[in-house]
C-alpha positions as CSV (number, residue, x, y, z in Angstrom):
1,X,1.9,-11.6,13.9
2,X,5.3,-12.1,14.7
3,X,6.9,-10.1,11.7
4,X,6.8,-6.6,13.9
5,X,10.0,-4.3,13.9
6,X,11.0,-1.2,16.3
7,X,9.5,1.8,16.4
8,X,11.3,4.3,14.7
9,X,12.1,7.3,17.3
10,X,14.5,10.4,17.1
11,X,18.2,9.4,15.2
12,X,16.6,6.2,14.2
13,X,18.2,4.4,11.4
14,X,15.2,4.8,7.9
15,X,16.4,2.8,4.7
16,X,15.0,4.9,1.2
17,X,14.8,2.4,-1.8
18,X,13.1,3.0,-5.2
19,X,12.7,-0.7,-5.9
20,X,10.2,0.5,-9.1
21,X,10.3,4.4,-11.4
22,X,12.9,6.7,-11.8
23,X,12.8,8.8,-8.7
24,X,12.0,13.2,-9.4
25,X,14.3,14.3,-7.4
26,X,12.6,18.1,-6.3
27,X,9.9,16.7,-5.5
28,X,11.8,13.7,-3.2
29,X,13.9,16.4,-1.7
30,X,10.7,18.1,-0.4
31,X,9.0,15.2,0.7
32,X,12.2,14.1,2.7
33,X,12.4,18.1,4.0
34,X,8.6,17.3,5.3
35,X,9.6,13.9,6.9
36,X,12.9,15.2,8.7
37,X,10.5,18.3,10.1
38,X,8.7,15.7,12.1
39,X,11.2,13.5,13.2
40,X,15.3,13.7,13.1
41,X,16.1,10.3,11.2
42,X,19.5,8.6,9.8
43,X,18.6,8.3,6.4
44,X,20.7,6.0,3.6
45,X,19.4,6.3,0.3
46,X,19.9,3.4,-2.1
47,X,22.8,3.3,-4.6
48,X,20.5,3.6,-7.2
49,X,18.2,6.5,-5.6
50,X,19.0,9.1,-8.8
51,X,19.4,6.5,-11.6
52,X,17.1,6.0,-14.7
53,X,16.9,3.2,-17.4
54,X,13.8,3.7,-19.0
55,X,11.1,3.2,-16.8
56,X,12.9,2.0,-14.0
57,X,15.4,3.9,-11.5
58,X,17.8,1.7,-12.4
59,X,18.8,-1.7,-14.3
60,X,16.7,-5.0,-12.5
61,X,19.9,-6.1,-11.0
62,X,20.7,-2.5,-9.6
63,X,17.2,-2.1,-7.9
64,X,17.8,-5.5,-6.3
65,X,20.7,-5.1,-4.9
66,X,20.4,-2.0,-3.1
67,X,16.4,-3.3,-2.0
68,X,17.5,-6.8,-0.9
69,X,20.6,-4.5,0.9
70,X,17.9,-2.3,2.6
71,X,14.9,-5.2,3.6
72,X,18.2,-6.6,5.3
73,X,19.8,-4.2,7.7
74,X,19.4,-5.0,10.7
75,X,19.7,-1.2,12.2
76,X,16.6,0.0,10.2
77,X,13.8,0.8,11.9
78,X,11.9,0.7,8.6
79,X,12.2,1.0,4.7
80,X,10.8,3.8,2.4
81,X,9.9,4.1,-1.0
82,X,11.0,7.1,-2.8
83,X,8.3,6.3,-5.4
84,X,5.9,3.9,-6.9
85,X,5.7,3.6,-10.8
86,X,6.6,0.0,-12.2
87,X,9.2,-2.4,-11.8
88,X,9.0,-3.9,-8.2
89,X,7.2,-6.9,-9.3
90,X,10.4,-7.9,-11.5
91,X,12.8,-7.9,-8.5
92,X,10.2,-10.6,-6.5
93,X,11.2,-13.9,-7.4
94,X,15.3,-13.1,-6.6
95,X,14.5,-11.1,-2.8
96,X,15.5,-13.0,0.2
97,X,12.5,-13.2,2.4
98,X,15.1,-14.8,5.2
99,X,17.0,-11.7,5.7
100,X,13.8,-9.8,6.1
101,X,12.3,-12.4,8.7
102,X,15.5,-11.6,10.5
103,X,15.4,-8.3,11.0
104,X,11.9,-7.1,10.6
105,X,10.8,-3.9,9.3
106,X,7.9,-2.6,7.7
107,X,8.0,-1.4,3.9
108,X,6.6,2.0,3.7
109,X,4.9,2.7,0.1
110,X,1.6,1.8,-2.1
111,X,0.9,1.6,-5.9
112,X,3.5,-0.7,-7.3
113,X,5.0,-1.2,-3.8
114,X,2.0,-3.4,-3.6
115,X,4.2,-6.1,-5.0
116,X,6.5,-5.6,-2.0
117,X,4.0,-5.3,0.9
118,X,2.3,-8.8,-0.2
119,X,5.7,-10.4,-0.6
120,X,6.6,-9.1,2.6
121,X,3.7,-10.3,4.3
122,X,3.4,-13.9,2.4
123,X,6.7,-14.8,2.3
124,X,8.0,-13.4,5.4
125,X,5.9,-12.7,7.5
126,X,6.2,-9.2,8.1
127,X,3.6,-6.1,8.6
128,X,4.1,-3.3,6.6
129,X,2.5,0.2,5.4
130,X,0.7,1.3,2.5
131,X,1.1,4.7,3.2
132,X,3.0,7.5,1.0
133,X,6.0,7.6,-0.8
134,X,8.6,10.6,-0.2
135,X,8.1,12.0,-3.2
136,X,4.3,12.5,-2.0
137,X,4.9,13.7,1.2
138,X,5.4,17.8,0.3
139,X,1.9,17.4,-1.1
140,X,0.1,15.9,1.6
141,X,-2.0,17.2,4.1
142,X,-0.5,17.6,7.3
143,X,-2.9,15.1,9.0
144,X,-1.5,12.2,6.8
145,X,2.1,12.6,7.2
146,X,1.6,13.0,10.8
147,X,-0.2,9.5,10.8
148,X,2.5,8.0,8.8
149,X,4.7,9.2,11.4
150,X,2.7,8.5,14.8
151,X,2.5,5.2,13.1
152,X,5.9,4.6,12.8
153,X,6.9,5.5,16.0
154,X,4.6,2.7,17.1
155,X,1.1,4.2,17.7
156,X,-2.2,2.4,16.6
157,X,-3.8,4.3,14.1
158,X,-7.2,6.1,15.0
159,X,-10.1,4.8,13.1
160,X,-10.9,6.5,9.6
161,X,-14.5,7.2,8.3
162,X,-15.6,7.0,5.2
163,X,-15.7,11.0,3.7
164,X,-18.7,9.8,1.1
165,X,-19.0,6.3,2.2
166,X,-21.5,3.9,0.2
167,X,-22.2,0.6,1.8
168,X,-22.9,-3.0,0.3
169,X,-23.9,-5.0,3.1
170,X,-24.2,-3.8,7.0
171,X,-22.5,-5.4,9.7
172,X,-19.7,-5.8,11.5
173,X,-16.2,-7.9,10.5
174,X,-12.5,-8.6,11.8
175,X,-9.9,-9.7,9.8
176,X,-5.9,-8.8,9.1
177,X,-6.2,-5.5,6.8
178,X,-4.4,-6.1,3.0
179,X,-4.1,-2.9,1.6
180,X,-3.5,-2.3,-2.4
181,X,-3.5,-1.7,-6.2
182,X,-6.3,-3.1,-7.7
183,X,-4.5,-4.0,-10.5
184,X,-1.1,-4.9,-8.5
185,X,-3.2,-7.2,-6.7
186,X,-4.7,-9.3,-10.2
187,X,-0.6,-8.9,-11.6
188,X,-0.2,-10.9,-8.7
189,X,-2.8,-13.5,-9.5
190,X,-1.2,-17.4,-10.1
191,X,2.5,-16.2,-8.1
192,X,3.8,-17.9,-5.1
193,X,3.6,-13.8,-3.9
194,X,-0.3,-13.0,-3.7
195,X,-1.6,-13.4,-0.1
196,X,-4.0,-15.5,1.0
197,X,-7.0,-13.0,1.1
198,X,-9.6,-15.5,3.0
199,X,-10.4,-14.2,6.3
200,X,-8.8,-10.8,5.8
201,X,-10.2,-7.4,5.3
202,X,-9.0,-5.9,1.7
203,X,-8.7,-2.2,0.9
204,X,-8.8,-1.7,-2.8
205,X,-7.5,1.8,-4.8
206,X,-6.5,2.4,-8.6
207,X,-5.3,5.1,-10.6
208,X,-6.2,5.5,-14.8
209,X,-8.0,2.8,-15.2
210,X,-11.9,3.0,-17.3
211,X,-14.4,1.5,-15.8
212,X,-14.0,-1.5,-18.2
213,X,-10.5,-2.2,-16.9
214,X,-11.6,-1.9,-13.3
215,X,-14.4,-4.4,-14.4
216,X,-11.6,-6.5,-16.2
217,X,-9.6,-6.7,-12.6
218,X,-12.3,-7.4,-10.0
219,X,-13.6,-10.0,-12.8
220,X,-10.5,-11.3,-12.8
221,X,-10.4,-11.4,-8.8
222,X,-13.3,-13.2,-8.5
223,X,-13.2,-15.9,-11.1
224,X,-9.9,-16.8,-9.8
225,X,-10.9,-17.4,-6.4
226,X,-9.0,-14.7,-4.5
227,X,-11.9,-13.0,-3.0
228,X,-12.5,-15.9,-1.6
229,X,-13.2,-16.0,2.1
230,X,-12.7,-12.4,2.0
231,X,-14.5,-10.9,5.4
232,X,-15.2,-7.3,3.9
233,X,-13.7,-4.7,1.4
234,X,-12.9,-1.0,1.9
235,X,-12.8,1.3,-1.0
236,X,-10.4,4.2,-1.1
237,X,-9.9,6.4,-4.5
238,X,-10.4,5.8,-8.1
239,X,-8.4,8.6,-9.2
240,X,-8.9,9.5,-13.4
241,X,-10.9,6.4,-13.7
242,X,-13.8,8.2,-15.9
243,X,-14.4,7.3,-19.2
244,X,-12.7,10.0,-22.0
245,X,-14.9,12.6,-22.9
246,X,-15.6,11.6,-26.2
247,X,-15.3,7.4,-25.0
248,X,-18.6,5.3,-25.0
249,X,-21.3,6.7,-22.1
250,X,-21.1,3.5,-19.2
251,X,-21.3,3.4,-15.6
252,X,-18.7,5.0,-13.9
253,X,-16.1,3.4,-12.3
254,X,-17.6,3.5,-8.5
255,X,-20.6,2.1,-9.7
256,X,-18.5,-1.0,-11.6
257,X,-16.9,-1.7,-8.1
258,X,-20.2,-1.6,-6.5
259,X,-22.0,-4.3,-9.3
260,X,-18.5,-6.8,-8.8
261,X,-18.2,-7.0,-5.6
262,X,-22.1,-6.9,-4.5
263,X,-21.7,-10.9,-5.4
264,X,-19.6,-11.4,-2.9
265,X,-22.8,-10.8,0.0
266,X,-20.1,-9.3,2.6
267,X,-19.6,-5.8,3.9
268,X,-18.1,-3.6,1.2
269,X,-17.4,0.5,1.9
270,X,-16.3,3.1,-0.6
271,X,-14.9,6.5,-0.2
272,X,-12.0,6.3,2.1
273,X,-8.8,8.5,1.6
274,X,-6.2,6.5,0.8
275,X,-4.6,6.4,-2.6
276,X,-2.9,8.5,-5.6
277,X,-4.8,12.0,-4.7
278,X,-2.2,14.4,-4.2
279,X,-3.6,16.0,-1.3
280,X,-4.8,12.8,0.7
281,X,-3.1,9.3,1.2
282,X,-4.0,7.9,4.5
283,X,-1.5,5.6,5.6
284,X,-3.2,1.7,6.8
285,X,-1.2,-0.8,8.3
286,X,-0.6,-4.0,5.7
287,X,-1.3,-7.1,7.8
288,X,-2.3,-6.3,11.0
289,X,-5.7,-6.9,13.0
290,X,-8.5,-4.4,11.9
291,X,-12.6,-4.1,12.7
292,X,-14.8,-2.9,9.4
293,X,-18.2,-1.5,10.9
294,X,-19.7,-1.1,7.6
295,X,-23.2,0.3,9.3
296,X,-20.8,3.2,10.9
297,X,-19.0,3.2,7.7
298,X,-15.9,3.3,10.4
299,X,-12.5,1.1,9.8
300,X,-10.8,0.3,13.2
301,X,-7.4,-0.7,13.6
302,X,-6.5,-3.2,16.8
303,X,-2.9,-3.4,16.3
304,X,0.7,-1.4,16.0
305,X,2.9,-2.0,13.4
306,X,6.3,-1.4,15.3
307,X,6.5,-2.5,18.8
């Protein structure tokens, strides 16, 4: 992969954009108080870092601006989010993938920053995180931000286990890691800006959604072709995906993800940390080389993601 930018060490230059929701700004304060106590950093918040409209931090042509300004600076070492929410997907089809091929730098979010990491990686090449947001980071337990950080400075992750790990499939696979949304991922379905997914390993999380959505989604997935050619699937959390209390009794929503993707015959592993629990988000490089040993229930990673 040639999309790799520079590791990000003490006084580096860190671009913060909030490309999707209006931005809390305690909570962003403390998760940029968390990030500075690991490593000093120039940071440049976008214009529209405080603004709301709606659901978004910002009008469409506000957002753009100051993300296409960021993904473009050639003296950051990388771009944060400040938040997921919704809106990125709105700014896709006017972003410049040039002026990010020529100064790479990973994009640093998950959730609706889904958008950006596939974009970034189909259209320009270029590796990426999905990892925390700032406004996640005072939250987080100390081992993820730390990882987030080590992997920034250009360290290769250490291999995560599964915490409750069920497996569909044994065996052993290699493939570039595509980390996201579920349902990011099928908004994405039919755009020039959903990645190729054959020969890749996917890593799949979701947040709110019953078990009939999730069903909806992966249905969706596979009747499209996208999980075509996938080599395996990792599973991090389904956070508030139950059914309501006094909803229809059905399977739960694990058990959903287990029935879809058992048709694809390929090594499949649930119960990794990465997602929208408050506590844990494990950050996994978007796009670079990784090993699934689904009989270990163990997700290597061969590659940096700054260099």
């Amino acid at each position: 992969m040639s999309g790799l930018g520079r590791p990000c060490t003490v006084g580096a230059r860190v671009r913060v954009i909030a490309p999707s929701g209006p931005v809390p700004i305690e909570r962003f304060e403390r998760g940029l108080k968390v990030l500075r106590r690991r490593i000093d950093l120039e940071v440049i918040h976008a214009e529209n870092l405080l603004e709301q409209d709606g659901y978004f931090a910002g009008p469409d042509a506000q957002r753009l601006r100051a993300t296409q300004e960021a993904l473009a600076d050639p003296e950051a070492t990388a771009v944060l989010c400040a938040r997921g929410g919704y809106g990125a997907t709105r700014l896709l089809p006017a972003l410049d993938p040039e002026r990010l091929k020529a100064a790479p730098k990973p994009i640093v979010g998950f959730s609706d920053i889904t958008a950006l990491l596939c974009w970034a990686w189909s259209r320009a090449g270029v590796v990426g995180i999905h990892g925390p947001v700032v406004t996640q980071l005072s939250t987080l337990a100390d081992e993820d931000v730390d990882r987030l950080v080590d992997m920034l400075r250009g360290d290769v992750p250490s291999p995560l286990v599964a915490e409750e790990g069920t497996v569909l499939h044994g065996g052993t696979v290699e493939g570039p890691l595509v980390a996201g949304n579920l349902e990011v991922f099928r908004s994405l379905i039919g755009t020039r800006w959903m990645p190729k997914l054959a020969g890749t390993i996917l890593a799949l999380e979701e947040i709110g959604e019953r078990p009939y959505r999730i069903d909806r989604a992966l249905t969706h997935l596979l009747q499209s072709g996208a999980l075509r050619g996938v080599r395996g699937v990792v599973i991090g959390q389904l956070m508030g995906c139950e059914e309501p209390p006094d909803g229809n009794l059905g399977p739960a929503a694990s058990a959903v993800v287990l029935e879809r993707l058992a048709t694809l015959g390929i090594p499949v592993v649930t119960g990794f940390a990465f997602g929208h629990d408050a506590r844990r988000n494990t950050a996994l490089p978007f796009g670079t080389m990784a090993r699934l040993s689904a009989d270990q229930c163990t997700l290597e990673f061969l590659d940096p993601v700054v260099q």
